[in-house]
PDB file as gemmi writes it, atoms N, CA and C in Angstrom:
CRYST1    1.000    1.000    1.000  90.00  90.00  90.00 P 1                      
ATOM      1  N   UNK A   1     187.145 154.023 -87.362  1.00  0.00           N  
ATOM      2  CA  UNK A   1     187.576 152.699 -87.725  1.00  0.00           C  
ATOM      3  C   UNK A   1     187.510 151.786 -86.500  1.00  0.00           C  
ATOM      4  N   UNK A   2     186.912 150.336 -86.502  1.00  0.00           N  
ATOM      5  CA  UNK A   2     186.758 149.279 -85.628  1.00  0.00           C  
ATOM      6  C   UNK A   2     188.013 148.718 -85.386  1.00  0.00           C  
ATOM      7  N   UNK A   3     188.651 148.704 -83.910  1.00  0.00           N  
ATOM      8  CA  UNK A   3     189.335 147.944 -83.560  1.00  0.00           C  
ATOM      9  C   UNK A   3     189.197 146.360 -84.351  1.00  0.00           C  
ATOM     10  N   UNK A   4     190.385 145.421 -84.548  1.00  0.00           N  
ATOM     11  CA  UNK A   4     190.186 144.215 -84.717  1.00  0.00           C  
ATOM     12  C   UNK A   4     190.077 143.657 -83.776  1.00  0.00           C  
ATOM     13  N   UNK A   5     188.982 142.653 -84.073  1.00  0.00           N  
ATOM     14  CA  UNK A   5     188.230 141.537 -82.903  1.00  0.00           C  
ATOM     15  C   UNK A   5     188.013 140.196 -83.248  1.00  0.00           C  
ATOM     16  N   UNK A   6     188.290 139.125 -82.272  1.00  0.00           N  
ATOM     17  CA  UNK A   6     188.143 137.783 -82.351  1.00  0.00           C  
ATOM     18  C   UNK A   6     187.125 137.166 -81.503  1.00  0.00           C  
ATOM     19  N   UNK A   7     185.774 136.596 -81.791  1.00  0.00           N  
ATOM     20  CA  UNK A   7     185.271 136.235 -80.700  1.00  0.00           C  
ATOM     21  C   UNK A   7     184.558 137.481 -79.722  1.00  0.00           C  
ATOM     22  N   UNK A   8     184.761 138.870 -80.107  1.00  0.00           N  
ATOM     23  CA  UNK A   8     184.365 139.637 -79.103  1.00  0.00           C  
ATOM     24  C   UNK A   8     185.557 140.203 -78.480  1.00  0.00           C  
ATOM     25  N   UNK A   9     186.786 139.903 -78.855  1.00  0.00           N  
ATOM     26  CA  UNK A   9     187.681 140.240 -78.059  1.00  0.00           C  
ATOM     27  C   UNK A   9     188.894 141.434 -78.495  1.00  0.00           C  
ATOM     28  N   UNK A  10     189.365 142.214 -78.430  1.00  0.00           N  
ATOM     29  CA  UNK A  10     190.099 143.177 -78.826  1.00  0.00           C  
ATOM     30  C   UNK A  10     191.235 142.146 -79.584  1.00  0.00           C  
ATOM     31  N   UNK A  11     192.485 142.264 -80.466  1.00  0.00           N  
ATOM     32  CA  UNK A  11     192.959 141.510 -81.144  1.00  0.00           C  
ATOM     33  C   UNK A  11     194.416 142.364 -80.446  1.00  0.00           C  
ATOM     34  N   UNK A  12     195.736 141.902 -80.018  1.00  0.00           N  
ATOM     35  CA  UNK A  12     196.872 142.360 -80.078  1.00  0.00           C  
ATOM     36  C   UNK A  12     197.402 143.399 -80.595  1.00  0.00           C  
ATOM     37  N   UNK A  13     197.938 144.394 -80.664  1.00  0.00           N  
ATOM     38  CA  UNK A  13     198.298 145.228 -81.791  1.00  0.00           C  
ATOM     39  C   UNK A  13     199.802 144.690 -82.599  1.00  0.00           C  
ATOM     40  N   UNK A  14     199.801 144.521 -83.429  1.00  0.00           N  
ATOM     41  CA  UNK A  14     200.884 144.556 -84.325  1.00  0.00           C  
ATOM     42  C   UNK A  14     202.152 144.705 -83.705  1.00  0.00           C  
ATOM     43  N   UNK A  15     202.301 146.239 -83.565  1.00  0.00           N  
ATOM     44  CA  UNK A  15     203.256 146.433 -82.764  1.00  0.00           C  
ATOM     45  C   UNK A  15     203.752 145.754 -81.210  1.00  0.00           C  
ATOM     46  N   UNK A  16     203.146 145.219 -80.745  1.00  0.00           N  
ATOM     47  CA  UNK A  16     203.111 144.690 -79.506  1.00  0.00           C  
ATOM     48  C   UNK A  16     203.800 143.179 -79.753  1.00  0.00           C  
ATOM     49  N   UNK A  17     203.386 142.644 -80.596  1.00  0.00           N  
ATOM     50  CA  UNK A  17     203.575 141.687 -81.183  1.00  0.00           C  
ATOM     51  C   UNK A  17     205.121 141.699 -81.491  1.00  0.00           C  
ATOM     52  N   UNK A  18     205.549 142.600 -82.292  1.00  0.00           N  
ATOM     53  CA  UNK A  18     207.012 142.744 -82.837  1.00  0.00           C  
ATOM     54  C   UNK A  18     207.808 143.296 -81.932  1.00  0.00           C  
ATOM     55  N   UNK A  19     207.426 143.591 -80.891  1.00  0.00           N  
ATOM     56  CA  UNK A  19     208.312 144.270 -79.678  1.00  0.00           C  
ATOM     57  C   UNK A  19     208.463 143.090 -78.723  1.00  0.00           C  
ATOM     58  N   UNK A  20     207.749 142.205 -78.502  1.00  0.00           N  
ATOM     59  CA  UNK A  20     207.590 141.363 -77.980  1.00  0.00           C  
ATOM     60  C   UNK A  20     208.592 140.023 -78.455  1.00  0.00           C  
ATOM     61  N   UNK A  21     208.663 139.881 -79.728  1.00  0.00           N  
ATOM     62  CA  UNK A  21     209.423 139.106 -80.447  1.00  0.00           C  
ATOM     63  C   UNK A  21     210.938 139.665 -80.473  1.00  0.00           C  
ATOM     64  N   UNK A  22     211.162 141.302 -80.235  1.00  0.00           N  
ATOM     65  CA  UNK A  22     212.174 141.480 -80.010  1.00  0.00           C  
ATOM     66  C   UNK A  22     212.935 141.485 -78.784  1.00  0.00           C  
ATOM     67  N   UNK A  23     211.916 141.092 -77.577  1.00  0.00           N  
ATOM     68  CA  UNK A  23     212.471 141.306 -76.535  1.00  0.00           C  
ATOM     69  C   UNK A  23     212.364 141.984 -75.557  1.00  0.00           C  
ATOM     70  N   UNK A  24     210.936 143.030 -76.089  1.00  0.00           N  
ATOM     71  CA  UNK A  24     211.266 144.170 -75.480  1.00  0.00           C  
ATOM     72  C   UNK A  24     210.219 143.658 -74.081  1.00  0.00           C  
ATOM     73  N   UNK A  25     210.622 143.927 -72.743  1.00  0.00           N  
ATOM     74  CA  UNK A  25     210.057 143.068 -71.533  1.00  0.00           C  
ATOM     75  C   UNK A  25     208.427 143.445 -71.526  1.00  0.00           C  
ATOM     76  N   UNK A  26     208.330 144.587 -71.203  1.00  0.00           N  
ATOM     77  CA  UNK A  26     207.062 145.079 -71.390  1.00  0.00           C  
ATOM     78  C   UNK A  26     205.945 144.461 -72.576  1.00  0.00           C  
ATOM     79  N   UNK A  27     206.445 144.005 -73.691  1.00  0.00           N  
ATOM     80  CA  UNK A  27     205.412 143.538 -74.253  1.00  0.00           C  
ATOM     81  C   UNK A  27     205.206 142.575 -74.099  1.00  0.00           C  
ATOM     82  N   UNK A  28     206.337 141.284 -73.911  1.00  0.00           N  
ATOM     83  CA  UNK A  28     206.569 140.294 -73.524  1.00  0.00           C  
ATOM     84  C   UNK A  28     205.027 140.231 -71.921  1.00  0.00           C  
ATOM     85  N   UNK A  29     205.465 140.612 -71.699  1.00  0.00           N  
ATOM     86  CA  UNK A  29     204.148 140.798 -70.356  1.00  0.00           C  
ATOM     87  C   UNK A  29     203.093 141.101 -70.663  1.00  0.00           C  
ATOM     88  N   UNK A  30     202.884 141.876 -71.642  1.00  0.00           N  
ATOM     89  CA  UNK A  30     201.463 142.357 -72.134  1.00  0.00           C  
ATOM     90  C   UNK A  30     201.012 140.845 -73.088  1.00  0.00           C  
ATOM     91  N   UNK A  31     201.568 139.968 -73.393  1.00  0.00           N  
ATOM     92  CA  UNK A  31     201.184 139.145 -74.436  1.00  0.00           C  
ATOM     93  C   UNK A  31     201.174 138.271 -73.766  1.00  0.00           C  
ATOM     94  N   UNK A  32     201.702 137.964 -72.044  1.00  0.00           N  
ATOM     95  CA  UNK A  32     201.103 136.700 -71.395  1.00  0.00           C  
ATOM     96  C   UNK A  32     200.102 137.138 -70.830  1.00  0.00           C  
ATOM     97  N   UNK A  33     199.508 138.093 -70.545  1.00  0.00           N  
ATOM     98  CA  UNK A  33     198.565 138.562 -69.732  1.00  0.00           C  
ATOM     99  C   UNK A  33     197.731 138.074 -70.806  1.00  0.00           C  
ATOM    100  N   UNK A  34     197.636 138.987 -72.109  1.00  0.00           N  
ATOM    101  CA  UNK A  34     196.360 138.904 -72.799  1.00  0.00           C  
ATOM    102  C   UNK A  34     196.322 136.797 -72.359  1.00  0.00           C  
ATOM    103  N   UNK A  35     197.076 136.336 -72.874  1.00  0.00           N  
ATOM    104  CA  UNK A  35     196.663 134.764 -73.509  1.00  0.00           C  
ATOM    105  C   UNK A  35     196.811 133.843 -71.768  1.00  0.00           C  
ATOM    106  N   UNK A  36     196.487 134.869 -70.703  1.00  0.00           N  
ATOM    107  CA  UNK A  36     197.197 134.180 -69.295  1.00  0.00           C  
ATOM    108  C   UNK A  36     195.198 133.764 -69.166  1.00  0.00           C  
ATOM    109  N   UNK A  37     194.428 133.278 -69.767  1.00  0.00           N  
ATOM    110  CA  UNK A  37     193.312 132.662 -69.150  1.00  0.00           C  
ATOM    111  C   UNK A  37     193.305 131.591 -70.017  1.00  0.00           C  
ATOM    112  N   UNK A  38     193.881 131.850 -71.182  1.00  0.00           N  
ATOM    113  CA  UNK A  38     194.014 130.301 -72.390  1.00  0.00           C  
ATOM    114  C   UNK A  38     195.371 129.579 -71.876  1.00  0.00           C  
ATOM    115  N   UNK A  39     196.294 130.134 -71.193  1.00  0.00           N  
ATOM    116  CA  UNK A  39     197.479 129.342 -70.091  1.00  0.00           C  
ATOM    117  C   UNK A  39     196.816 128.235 -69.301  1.00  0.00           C  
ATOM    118  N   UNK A  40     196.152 129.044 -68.445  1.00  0.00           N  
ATOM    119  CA  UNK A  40     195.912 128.475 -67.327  1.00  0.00           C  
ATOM    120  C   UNK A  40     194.949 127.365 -67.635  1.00  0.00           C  
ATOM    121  N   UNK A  41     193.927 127.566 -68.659  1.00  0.00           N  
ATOM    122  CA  UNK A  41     193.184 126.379 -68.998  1.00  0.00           C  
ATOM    123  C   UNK A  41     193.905 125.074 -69.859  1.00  0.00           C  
ATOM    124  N   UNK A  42     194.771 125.537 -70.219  1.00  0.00           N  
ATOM    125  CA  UNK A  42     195.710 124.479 -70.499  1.00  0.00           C  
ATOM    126  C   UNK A  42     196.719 123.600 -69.266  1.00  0.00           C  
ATOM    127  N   UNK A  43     196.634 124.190 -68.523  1.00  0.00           N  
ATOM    128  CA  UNK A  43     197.612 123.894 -67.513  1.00  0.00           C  
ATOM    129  C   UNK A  43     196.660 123.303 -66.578  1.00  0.00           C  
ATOM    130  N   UNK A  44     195.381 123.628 -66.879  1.00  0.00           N  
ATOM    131  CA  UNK A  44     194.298 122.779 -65.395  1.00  0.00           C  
ATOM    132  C   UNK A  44     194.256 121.616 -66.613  1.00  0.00           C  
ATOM    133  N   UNK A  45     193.463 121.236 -67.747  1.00  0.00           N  
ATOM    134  CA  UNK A  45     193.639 120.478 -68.623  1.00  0.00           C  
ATOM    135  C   UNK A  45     194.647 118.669 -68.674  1.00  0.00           C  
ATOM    136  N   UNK A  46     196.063 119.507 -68.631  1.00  0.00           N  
ATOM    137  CA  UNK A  46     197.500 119.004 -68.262  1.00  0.00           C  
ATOM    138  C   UNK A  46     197.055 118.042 -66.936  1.00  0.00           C  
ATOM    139  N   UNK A  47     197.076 118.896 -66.035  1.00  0.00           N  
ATOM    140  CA  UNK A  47     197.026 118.561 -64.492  1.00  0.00           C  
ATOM    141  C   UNK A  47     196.025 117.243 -64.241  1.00  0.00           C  
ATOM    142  N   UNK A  48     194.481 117.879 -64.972  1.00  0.00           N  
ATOM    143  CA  UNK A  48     193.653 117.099 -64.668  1.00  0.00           C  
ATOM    144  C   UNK A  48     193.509 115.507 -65.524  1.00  0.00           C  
ATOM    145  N   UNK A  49     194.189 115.569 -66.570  1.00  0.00           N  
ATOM    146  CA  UNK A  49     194.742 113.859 -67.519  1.00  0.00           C  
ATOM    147  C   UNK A  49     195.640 113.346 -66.326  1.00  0.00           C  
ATOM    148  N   UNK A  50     196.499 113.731 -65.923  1.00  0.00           N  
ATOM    149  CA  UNK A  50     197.599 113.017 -65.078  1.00  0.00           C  
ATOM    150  C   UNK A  50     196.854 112.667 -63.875  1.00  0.00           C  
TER     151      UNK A  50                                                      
END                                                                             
C-alpha cells in the first residue's frame, strides 16, 4: 500500500496529527518541522510587503 502524498510529498500521519492537537510535545515538533519551509516563506513574504 502507497503512502499518502501531496504534490510529491509524504502526507502527516493521522496519528501525529491527534497527538499533536493533544499536546503531546513531540508531535507538536514534528508538525512544525514538516510545514517549517511553508513558515518561513510566509514570514520572508510578511517581511518583504513592510
Amino acid at each position: 500500500m502507497m503512502n499518502p502524498s501531496y504534490k510529491g510529498r509524504a502526507l502527516l500521519p493521522m496519528p501525529v496529527i491527534e497527538a499533536a492537537r493533544a499536546g503531546d510535545v513531540e508531535a507538536v515538533e514534528q508538525v512544525l518541522r514538516y510545514y517549517e519551509g511553508y513558515i518561513n516563506k510566509l514570514i520572508y513574504a510578511i517581511v518583504a510587503v513592510d
